[in-house]
C-alpha positions in Angstrom: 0.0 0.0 0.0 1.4 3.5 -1.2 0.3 5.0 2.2 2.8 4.2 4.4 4.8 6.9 4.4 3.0 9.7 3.8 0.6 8.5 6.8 4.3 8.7 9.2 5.0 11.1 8.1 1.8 13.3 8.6 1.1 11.6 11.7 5.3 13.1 12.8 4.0 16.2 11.6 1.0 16.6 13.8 3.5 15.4 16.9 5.8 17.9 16.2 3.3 20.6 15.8 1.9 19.2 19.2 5.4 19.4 20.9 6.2 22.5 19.7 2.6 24.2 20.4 3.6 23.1 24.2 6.9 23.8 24.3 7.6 27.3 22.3 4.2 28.7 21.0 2.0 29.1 24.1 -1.2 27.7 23.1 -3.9 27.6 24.6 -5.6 24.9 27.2 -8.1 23.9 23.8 -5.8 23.9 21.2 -3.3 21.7 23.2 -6.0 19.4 23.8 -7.3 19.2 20.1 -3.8 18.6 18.7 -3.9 15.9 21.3 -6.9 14.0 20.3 -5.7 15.0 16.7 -2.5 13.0 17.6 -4.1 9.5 19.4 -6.8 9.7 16.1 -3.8 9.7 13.6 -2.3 6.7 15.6 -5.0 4.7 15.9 -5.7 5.0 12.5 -2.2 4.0 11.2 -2.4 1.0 14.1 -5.7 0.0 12.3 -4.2 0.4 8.7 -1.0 -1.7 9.9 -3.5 -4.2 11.1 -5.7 -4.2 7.8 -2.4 -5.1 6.3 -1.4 -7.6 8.9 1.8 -5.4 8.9 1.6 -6.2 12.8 4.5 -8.8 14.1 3.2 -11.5 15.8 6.0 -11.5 18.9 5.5 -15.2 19.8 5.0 -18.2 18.0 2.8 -20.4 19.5 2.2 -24.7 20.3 -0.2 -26.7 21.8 0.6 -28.4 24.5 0.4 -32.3 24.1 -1.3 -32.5 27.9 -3.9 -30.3 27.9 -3.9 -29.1 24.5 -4.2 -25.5 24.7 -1.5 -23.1 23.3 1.0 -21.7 25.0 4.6 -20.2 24.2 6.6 -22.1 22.1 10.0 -20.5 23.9 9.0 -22.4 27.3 9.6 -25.3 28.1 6.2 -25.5 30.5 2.5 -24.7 29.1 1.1 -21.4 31.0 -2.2 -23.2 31.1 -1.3 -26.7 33.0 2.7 -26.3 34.2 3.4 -30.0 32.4 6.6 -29.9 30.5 6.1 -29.1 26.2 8.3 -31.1 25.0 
């Protein structure tokens, strides 16, 4: 998708414009709090496009567990379920 980029890069935009409008510029109580919600909309949206592309890492692979068969981390050696030993 084309709109990777561009959507960091407006999103970096809109952060900078909120540090600086706290920082430097002085603005007021409303206008700090609109860049704000300005700033966690723009994230949320590029979470949810990352997620539309299953762009999202998965950090852990996962098994089932031959005891109780449920899945559970495949770096232990013991399900988080039942404690028996993965092997």
């Amino acid at each position: 998708m084309r709109l990777k980029w561009p959507v960091y890069v407006f999103t970096a935009g809109i952060f900078f414009l909120f540090a600086m409008g706290v920082q430097f510029i002085s603005l007021g109580k409303t206008a700090i709090v609109g860049l704000f919600l300005i700033l966690t909309t723009l994230y949320a949206w590029v979470a949810w496009i990352m997620v539309k592309q299953n762009a999202v890492l998965e950090l852990h692979a996962y098994r089932t567990c031959s005891s109780c068969g449920k899945l559970t981390p495949a770096q232990g050696d013991y399900c988080m379920v039942c404690g028996q030993p993965v092997g």
